[in-house]
C-alpha positions in Angstrom: 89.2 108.8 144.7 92.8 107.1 144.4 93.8 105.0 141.7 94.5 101.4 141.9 97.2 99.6 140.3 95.9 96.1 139.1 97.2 93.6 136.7 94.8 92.9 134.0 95.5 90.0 131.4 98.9 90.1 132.9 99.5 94.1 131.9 99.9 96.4 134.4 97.3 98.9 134.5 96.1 102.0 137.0 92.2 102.2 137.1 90.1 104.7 138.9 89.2 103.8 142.3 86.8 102.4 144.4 86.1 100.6 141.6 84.0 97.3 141.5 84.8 94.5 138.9 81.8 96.0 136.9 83.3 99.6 136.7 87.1 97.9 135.3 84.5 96.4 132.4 82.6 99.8 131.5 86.1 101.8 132.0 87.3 99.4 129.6 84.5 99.6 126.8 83.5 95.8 127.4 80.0 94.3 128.2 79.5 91.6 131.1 77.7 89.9 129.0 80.4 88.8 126.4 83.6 88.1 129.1 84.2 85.6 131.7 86.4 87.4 134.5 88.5 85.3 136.8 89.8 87.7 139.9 92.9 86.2 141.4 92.4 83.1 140.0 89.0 82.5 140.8 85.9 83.0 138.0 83.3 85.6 139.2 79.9 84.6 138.2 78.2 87.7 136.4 75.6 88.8 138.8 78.1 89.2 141.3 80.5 91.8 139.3 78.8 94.4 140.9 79.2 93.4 144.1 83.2 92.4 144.0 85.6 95.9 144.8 88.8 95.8 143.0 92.1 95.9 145.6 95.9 97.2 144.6 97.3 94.8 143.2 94.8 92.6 142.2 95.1 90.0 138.9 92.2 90.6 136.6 91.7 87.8 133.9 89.2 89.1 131.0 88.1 86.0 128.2 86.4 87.4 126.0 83.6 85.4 123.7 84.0 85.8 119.8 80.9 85.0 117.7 80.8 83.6 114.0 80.2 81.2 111.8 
């Protein structure tokens, strides 16, 4: 295990590694269900989070979806 150093909403961050793009979302407390995620400028559609393995020095874009009324 080695940690990665990714950019995520353009901050810097080490996270564990091998991680997938679903790991960087439960390491950081958020559920796929409520982000889009854009990996190096492309959007990831949500089935395939699992699938996509994080690189050093990959950009990570989290939006995040706010509810209300």
């Amino acid at each position: 295990m080695t940690d990665l150093q990714i950019t995520v909403n353009g901050d810097p961050r080490r996270v564990p590694g091998p991680a997938s793009l679903l790991d960087l979302l439960a390491h950081l407390g958020l559920d796929a269900r409520s982000v889009v995620v854009e990996l190096n400028r492309e959007i990831v559609r949500r089935p395939r989070l699992g699938d996509i393995s994080l690189a050093e020095g990959d950009t990570v874009e989290l939006v995040h979806f706010v509810g209300g009324g």
